[in-house]
Structure formats: structure tokens, C-alpha cells
Short mmCIF file of the C-alpha atoms (twelve columns), coordinates in Angstrom:
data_MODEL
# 
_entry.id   MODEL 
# 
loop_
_atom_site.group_PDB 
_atom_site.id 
_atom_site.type_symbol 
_atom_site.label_atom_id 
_atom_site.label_alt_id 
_atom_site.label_comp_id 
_atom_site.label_asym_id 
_atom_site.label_seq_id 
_atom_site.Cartn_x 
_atom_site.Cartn_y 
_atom_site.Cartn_z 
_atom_site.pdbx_PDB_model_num 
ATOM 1   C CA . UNK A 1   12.904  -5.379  -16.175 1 
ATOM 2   C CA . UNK A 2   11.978  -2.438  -18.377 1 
ATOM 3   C CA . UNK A 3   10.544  0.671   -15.930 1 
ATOM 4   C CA . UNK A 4   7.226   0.790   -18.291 1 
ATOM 5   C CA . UNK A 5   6.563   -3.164  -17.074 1 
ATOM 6   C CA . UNK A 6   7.000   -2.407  -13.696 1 
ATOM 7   C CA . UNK A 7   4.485   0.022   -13.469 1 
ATOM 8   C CA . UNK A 8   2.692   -1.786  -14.539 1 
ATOM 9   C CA . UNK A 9   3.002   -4.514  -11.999 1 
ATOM 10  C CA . UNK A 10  2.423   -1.522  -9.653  1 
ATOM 11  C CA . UNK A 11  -0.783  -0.526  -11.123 1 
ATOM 12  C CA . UNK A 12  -1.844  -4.164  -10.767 1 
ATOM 13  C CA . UNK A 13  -1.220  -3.899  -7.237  1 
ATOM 14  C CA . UNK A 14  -3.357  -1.021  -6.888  1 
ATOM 15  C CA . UNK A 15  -5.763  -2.989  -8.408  1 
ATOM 16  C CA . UNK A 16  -5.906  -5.535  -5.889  1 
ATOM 17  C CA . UNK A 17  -5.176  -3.240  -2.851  1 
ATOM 18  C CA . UNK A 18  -8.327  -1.374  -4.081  1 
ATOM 19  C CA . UNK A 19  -10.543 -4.536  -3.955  1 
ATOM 20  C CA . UNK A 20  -9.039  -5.161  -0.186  1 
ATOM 21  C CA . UNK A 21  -11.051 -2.142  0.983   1 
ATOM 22  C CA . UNK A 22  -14.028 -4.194  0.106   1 
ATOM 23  C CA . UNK A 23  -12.293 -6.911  2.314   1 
ATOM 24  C CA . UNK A 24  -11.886 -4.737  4.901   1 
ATOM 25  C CA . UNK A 25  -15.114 -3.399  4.892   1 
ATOM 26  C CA . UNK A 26  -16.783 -6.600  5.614   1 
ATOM 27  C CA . UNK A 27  -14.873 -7.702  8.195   1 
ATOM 28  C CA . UNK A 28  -13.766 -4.549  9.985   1 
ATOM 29  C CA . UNK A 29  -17.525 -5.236  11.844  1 
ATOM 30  C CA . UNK A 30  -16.262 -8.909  13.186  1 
ATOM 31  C CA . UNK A 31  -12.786 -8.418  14.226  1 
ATOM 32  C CA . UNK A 32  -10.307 -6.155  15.671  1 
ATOM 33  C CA . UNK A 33  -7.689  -4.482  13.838  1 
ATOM 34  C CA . UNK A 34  -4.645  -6.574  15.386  1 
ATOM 35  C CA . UNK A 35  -6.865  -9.792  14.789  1 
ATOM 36  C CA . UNK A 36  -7.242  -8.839  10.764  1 
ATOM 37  C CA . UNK A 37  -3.767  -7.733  10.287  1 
ATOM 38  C CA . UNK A 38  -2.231  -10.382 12.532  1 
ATOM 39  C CA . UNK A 39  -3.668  -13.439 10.603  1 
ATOM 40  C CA . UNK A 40  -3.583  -11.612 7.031   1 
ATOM 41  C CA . UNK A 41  0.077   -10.885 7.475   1 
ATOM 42  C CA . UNK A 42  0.940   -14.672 8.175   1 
ATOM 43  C CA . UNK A 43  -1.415  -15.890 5.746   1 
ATOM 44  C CA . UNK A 44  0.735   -13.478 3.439   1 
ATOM 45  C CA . UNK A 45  4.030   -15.076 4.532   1 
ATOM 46  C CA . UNK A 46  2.465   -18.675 4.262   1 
ATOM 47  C CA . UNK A 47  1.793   -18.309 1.208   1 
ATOM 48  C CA . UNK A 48  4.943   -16.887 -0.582  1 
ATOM 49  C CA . UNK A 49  6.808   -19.908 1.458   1 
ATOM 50  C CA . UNK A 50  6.953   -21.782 -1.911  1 
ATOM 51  C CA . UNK A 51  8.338   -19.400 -4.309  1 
ATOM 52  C CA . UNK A 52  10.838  -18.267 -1.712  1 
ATOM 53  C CA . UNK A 53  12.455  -21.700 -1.126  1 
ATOM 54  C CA . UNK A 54  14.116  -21.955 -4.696  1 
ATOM 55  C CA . UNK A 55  15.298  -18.157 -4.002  1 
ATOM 56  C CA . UNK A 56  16.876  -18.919 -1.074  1 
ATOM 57  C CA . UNK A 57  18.337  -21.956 -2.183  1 
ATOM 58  C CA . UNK A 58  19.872  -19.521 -4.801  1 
ATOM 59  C CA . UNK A 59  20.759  -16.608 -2.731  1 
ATOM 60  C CA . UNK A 60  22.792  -18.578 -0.068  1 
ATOM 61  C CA . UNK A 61  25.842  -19.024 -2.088  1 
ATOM 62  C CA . UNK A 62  25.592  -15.073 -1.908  1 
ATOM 63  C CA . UNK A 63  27.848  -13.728 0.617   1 
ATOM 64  C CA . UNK A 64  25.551  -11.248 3.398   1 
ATOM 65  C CA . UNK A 65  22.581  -13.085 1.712   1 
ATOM 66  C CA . UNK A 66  20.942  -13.319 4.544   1 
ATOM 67  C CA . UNK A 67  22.081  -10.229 6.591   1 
ATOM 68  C CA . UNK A 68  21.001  -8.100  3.930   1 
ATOM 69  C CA . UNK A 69  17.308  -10.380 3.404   1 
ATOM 70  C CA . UNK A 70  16.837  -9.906  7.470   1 
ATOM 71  C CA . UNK A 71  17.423  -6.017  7.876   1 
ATOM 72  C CA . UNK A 72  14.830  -5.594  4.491   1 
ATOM 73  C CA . UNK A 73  12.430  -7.917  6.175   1 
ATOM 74  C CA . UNK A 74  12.296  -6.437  9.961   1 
ATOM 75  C CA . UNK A 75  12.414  -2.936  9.002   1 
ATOM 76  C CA . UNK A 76  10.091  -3.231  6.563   1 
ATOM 77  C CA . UNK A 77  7.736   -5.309  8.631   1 
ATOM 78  C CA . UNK A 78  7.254   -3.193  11.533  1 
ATOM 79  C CA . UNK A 79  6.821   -0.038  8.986   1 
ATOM 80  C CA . UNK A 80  4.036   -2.421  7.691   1 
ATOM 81  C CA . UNK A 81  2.729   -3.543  10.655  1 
ATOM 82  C CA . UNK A 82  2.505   -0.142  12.564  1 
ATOM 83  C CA . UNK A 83  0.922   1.598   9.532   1 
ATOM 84  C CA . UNK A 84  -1.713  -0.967  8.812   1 
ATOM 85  C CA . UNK A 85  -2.721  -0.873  12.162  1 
ATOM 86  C CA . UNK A 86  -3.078  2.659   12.551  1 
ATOM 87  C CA . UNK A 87  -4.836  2.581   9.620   1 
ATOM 88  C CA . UNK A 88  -7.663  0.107   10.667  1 
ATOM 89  C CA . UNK A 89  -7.659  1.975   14.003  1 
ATOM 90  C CA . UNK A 90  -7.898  5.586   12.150  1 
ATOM 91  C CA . UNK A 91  -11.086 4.604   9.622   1 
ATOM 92  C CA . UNK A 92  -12.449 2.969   12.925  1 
ATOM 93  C CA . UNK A 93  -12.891 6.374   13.990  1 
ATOM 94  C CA . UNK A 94  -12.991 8.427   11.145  1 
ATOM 95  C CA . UNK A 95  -14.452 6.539   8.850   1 
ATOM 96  C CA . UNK A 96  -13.503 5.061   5.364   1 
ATOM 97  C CA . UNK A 97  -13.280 8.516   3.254   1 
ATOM 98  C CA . UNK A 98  -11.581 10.380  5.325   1 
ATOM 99  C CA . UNK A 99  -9.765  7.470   6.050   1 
ATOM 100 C CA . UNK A 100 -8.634  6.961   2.187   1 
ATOM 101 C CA . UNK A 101 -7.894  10.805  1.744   1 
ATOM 102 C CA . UNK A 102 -5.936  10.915  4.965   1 
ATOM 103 C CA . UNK A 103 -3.724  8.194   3.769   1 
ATOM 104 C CA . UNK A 104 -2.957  8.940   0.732   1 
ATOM 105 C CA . UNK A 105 -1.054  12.169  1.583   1 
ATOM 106 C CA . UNK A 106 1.489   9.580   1.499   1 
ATOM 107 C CA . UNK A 107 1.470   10.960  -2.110  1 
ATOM 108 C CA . UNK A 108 3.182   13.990  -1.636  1 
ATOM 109 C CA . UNK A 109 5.193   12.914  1.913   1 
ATOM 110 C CA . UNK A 110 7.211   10.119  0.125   1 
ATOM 111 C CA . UNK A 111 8.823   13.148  -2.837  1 
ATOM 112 C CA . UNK A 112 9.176   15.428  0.248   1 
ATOM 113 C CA . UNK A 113 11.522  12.703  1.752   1 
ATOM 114 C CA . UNK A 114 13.112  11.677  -1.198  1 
ATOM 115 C CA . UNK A 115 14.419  15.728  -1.647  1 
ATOM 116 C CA . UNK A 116 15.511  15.636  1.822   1 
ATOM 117 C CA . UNK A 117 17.553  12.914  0.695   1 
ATOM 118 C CA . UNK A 118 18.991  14.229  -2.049  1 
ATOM 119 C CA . UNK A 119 17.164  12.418  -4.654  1 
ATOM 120 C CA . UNK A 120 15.804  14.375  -7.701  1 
ATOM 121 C CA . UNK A 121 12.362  14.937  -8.210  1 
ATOM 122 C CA . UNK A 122 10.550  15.941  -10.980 1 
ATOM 123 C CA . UNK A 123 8.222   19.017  -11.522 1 
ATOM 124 C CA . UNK A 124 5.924   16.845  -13.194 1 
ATOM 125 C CA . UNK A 125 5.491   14.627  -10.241 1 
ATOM 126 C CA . UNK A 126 5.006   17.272  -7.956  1 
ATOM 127 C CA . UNK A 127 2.497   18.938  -9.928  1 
ATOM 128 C CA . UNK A 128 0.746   15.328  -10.869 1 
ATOM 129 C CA . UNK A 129 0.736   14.352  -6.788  1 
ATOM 130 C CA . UNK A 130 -1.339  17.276  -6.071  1 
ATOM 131 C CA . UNK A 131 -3.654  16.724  -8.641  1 
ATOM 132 C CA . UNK A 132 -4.307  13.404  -7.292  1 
ATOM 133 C CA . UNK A 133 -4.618  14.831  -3.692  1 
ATOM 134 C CA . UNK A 134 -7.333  16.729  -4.811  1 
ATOM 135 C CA . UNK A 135 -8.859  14.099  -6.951  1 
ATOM 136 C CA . UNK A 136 -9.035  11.596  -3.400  1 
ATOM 137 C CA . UNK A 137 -10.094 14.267  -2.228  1 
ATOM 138 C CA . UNK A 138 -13.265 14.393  -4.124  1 
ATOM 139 C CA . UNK A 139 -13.127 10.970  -4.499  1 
ATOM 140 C CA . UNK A 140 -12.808 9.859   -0.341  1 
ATOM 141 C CA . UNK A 141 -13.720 13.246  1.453   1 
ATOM 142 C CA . UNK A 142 -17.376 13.644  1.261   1 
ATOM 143 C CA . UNK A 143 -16.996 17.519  2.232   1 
ATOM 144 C CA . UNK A 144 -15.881 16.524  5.562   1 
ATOM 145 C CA . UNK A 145 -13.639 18.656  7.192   1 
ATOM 146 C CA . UNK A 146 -12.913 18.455  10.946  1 
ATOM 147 C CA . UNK A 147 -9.881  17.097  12.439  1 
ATOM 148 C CA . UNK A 148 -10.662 13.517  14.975  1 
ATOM 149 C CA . UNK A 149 -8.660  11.531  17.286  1 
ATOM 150 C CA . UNK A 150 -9.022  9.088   14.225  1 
ATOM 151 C CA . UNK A 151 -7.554  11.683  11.858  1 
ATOM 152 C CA . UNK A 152 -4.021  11.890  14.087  1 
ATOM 153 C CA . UNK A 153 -4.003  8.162   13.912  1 
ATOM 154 C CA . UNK A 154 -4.183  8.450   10.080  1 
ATOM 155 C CA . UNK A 155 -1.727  10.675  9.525   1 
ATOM 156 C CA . UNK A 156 0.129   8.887   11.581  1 
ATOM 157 C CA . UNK A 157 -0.445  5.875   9.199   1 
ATOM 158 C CA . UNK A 158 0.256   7.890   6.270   1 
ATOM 159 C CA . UNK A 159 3.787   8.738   7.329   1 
ATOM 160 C CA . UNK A 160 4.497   5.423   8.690   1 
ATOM 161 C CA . UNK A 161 3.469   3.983   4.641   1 
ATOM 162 C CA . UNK A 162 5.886   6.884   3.217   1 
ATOM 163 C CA . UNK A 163 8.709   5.308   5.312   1 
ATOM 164 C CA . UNK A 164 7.308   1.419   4.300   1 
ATOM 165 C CA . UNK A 165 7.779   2.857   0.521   1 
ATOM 166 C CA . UNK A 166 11.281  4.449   1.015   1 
ATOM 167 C CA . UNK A 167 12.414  1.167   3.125   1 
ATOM 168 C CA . UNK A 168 11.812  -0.827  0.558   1 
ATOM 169 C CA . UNK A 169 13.093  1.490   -2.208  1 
ATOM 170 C CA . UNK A 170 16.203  1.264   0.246   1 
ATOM 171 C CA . UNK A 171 16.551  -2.011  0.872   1 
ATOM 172 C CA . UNK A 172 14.815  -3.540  -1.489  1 
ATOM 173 C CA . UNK A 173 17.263  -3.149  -4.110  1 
ATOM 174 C CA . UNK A 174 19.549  -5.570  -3.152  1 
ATOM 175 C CA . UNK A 175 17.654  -8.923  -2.003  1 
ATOM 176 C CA . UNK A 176 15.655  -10.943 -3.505  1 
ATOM 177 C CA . UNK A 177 11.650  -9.487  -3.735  1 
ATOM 178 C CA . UNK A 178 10.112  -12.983 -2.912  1 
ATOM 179 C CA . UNK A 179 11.937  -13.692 0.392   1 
ATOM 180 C CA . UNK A 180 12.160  -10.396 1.417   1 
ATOM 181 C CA . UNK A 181 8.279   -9.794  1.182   1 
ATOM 182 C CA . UNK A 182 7.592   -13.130 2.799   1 
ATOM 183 C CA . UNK A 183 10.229  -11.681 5.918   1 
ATOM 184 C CA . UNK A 184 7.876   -8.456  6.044   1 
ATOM 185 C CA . UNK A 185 4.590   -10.776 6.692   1 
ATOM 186 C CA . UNK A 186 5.885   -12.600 9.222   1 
ATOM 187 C CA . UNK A 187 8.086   -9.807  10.906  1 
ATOM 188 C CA . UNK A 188 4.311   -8.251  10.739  1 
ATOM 189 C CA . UNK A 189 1.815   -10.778 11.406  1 
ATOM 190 C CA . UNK A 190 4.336   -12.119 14.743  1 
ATOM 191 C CA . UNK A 191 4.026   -8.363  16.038  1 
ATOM 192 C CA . UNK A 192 0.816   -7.624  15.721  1 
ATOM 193 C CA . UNK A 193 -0.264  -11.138 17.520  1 
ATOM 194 C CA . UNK A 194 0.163   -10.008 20.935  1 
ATOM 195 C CA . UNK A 195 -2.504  -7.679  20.136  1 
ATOM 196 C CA . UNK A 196 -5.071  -9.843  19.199  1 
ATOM 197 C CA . UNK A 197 -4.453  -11.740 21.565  1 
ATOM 198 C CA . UNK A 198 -5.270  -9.088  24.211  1 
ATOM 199 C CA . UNK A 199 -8.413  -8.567  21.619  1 
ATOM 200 C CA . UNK A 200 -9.374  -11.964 22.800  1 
ATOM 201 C CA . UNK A 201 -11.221 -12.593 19.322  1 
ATOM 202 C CA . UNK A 202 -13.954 -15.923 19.248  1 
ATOM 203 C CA . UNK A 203 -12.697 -18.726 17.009  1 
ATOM 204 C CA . UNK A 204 -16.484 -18.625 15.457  1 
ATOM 205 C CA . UNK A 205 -15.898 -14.654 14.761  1 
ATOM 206 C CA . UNK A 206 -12.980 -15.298 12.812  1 
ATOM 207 C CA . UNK A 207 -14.278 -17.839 10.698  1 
ATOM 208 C CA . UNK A 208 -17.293 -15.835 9.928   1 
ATOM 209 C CA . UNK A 209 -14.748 -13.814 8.371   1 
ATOM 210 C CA . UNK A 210 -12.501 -16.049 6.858   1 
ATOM 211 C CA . UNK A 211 -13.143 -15.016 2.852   1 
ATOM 212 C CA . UNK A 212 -12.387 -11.354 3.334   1 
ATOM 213 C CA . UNK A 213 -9.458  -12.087 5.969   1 
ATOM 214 C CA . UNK A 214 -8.389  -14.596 3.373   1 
ATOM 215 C CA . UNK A 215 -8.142  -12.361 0.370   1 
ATOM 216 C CA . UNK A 216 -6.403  -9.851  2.268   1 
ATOM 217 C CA . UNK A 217 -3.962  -12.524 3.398   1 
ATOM 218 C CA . UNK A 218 -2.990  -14.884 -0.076  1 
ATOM 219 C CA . UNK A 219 -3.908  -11.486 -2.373  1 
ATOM 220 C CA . UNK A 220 -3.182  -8.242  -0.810  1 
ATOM 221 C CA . UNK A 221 -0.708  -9.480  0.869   1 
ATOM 222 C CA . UNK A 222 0.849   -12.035 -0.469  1 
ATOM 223 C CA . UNK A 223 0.348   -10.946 -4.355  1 
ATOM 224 C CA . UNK A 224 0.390   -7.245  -4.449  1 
ATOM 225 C CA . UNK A 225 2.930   -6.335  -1.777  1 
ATOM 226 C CA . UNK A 226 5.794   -8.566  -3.524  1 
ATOM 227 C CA . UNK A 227 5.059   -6.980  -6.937  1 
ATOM 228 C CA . UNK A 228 5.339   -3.624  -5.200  1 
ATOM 229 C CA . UNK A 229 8.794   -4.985  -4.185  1 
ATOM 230 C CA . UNK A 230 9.579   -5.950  -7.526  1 
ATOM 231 C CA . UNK A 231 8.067   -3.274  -9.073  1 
ATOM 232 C CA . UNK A 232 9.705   -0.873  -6.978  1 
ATOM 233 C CA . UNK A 233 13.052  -1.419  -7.908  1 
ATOM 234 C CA . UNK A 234 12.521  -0.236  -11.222 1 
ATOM 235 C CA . UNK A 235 10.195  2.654   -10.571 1 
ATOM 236 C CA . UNK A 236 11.441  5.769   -8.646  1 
ATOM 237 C CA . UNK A 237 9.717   6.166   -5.308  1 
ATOM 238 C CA . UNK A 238 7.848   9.334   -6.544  1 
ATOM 239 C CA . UNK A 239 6.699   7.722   -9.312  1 
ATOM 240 C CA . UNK A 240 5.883   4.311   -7.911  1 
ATOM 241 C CA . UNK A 241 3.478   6.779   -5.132  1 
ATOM 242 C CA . UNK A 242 0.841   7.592   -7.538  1 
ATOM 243 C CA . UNK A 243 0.477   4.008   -9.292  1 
ATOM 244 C CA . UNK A 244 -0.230  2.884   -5.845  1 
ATOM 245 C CA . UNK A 245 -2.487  6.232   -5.145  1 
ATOM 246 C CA . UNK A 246 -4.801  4.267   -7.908  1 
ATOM 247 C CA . UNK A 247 -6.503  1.901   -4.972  1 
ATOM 248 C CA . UNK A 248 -8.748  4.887   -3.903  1 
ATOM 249 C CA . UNK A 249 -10.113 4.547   -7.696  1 
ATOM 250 C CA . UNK A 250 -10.269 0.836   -7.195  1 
ATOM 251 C CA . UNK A 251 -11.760 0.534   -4.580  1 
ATOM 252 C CA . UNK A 252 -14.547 3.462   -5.358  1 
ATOM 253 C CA . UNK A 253 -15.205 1.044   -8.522  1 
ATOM 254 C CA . UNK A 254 -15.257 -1.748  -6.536  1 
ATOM 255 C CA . UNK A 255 -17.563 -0.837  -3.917  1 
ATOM 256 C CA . UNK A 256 -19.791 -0.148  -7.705  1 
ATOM 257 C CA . UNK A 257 -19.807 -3.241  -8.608  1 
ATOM 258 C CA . UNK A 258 -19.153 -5.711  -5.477  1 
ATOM 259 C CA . UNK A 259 -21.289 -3.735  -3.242  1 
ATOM 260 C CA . UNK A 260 -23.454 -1.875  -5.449  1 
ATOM 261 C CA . UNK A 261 -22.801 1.202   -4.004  1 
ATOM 262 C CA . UNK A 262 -22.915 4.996   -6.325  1 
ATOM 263 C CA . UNK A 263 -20.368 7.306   -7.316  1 
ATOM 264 C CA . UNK A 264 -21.664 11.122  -6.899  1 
ATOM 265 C CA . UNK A 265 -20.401 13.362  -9.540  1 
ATOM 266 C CA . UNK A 266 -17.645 14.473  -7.513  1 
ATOM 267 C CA . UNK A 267 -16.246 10.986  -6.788  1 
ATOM 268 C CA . UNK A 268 -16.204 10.509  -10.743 1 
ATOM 269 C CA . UNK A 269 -14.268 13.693  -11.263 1 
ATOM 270 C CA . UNK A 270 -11.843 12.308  -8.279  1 
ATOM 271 C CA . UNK A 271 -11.338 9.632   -10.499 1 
ATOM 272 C CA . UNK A 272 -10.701 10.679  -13.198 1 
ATOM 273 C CA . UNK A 273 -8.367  13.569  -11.730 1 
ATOM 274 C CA . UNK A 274 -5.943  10.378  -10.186 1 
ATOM 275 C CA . UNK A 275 -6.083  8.461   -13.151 1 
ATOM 276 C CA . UNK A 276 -5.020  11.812  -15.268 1 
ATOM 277 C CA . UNK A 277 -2.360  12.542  -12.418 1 
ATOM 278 C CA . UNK A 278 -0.896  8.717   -12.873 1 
ATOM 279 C CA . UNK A 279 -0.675  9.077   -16.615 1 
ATOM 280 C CA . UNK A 280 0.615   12.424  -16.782 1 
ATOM 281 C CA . UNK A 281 3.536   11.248  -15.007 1 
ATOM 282 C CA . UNK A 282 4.083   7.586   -16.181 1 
ATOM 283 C CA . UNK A 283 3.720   9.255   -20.212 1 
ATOM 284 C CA . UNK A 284 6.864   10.646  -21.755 1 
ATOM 285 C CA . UNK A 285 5.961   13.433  -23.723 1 
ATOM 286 C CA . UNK A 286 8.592   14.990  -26.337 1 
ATOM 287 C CA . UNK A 287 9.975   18.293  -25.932 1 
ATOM 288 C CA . UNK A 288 10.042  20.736  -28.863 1 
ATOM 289 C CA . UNK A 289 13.117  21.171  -30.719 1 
ATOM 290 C CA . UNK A 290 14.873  24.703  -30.330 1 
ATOM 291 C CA . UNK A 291 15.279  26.476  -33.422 1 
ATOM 292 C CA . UNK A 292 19.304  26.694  -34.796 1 
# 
């Protein structure tokens, strides 16, 4: 797959990660954050059960098939399932901005690790991630500025997402996207049950949220996180960071239209800051020719 493709399969799953926060928002009122991310995981996994039976079928004549799908699939899991918790817990207390500024410094954590591991980075993306930490900023912050209990928890989250991103740059690599993203959901969803079980949520609650839970569950997690896996292993972790930076935007324009909510002036220009950070380093731009 050509590297221009997969981002755009990335910025499709910005897309749909955007809309979540609509999901979220709905039925972070009804249930507890272990409850949500408990029964979206497995819904996740459920659902990618069919397309991952003809690529296991496939990859079992490959010697360390499995080995190889397992480690991907539990690391990458409990990355997922820590950091989405934290996350619900975080916005619980902080709130939604702060909540989607605080996580995204997952944007300039995930290059930071990359050098430390010897991986190049470009000046372009350093420069572009800070211009879309300023444009969530506008976009999520509000003017807030004191530190919470939440706010630990969500930088917490945000470095638990920069290690979910470099897993799977990792270990995606060499398994098969489909079964290895179904392994993450139910790695996920089976950890995070004990805890809603101690939330002790009503049968009746859930099912009053079933449509957001639902989306979250067959599209946000079962659509968008396997194209991040595929689209990751063509995109270079710093790169792939700011497609993904795009759900703030998404999410800003859904809460527009699905919940008829405004944009200031300030959330606009956070917008279009990201989606001028994304470009700037997804565009190839020629370089002059020196002079013989």
C-alpha cells in the first residue's frame, strides 16, 4: 500500500474517532468508564471475528504465526485498555476540553520517543506537532488553565496512547492487522470487565445506552482502530500522530452538527491550525534547485 493511501485510511479514522466523542458524551452520564470500555472493546472484537477467520486460516501455515499475533494483541490491549480508561476517568473530572487538549500531547510525546529510539524525525513534523498543540489548544481549552486530579489522570492517558501508537508501529508490522486488532479488543474488553463488574451497572442502564455504546464498539473500535493498524504500517509514527490529532476537529464539527452545539472564533482558528499542521506534513513540497 502506497504511504499517501494510508493516510488516508488514518484520516478516516480520525473521522470516526471524532464522532465517538459524541458517543461518549451521551453515555458517559449512564455508565461507568469500565462498563463503556468493557462492552465496546468486545463488541470491537465480535465484530472483526469474521474477517479474521480467513486471515488466520492463512497465517497458520506461517511459522511463529501465532506467537508473534499474541505478543501484538496483549501488549497492545492493555496499552489500550489502561489509556481509554484513564481517559474516561480524566474528562470525568476535568471535563471534555481539557480532556481533548490533555490527550493529544500524545502529538509531540510519540516523536520524542521515536528520537529516543533512534528513529529520524523530521523538522517539519516537529514544527507541524506544535502547531497543532496550539490549535487543540484553542480548539479544546476554553482558557482553562489549572492543573486537577483529572488532569494527572490525562496525562497519564496521553502517555499510555503514545506507547499504544509505538506498540503497534512495533509490532504491528509483522502480523496480520485484522487478527491482531481483534486480539487488542478482547485482551481489552476481558481486562477492563472486572471493573464493571465492581461498577455493578443495571442491565436497564446499559441498554438505555446501547446506540452510543454500540457505535463505539462495531465503529470506533472495530473500524477505525484496525485501519490505524493497517494504516500504520505504512505511515511513520510521527506522521501517523497528527492524522489521528484530526478527531479534536471532528469531533468539534460533530458536536455542530449532531448536537448543535457553536464553535467560538477561537475553536475555528484551532481548526484550522490542525488541519494546516496535518497537511503541512502529509504535502511534499519541492526544494529549489542550487545554482551550478
Amino acid at each position: 500500500m502506497k504511504e499517501r493511501n494510508a493516510a488516508l485510511l488514518l484520516l478516516l479514522t480520525s473521522f470516526i474517532w471524532g464522532l465517538s466523542f459524541v458517543a461518549q458524551s451521551v453515555s458517559s452520564d449512564l455508565v461507568g468508564p469500565f462498563t463503556f470500555n468493557s462492552i465496546r472493546l468486545l463488541i470491537g472484537g465480535i465484530v472483526l471475528i469474521p474477517f479474521a477467520i480467513p486471515a488466520i486460516r492463512r497465517g497458520m501455515q506461517t511459522p511463529g504465526y501465532w506467537k508473534k499475533s499474541l505478543k501484538a494483541g496483549i501488549v497492545c490491549g492493555l496499552l489500550l485498555a489502561a489509556a481509554s480508561v484513564t481517559q474516561q476517568i480524566g474528562v470525568g473530572y476535568s471535563g471534555a476540553g481539557k480532556g481533548g487538549f490533555i490527550t493529544s500531547v500524545y502529538i509531540i510525546i510519540v516523536p520524542f520517543i521515536s528520537l529516543i529510539f533512534g528513529k529520524k524525525v523530521e523538522k517539519k513534523t516537529w514544527i507541524a506537532g506544535l502547531v497543532a498543540l496550539i490549535g487543540m489548544y484553542l480548539l479544546c481549552m476554553g482558557g482553562a488553565s489549572s492543573i486537577s486530579v483529572g488532569d494527572i489522570y490525562l496525562i497519564l492517558c496521553a502517555l499510555l496512547f503514545s506507547f499504544h501508537i509505538m506498540a503497534i508501529d512495533a509490532l504491528g508490522k509483522d502480523v496480520d492487522g485484522i487478527t491482531m486488532s481483534m486480539l487488542q479488543f478482547f485482551v481489552g474488553g476481558i481486562v477492563t470487565f472486572p471493573g464493571m463488574i465492581a461498577e455493578g451497572p443495571a442491565i436497564s442502564t446499559v441498554l438505555s445506552a446501547w446506540m452510543p455504546i454500540l457505535y463505539a464498539g462495531a465503529f470506533s473500535c472495530g473500524i477505525a482502530y484496525t485501519l490505524q493498524v493497517v494504516g500504520q504500517k505504512y505511515v511513520q509514527p510521527s506522521h501517523a500522530v497528527l492524522l489521528l490529532s484530526l478527531e479534536s476537529v471532528w469531533a468539534a464539527i460533530g458536536g455542530v452538527v449532531l448536537l448543535s452545539e457553536r464553535m467560538s472564533a477561537s475553536e475555528t482558528i484551532g481548526c484550522i491550525l490542525v488541519f494546516a499542521a496535518v497537511l503541512a506534513t502529509e504535502l511534499e513540497f519541492p526544494l529549489k534547485k542550487k545554482r551550478t
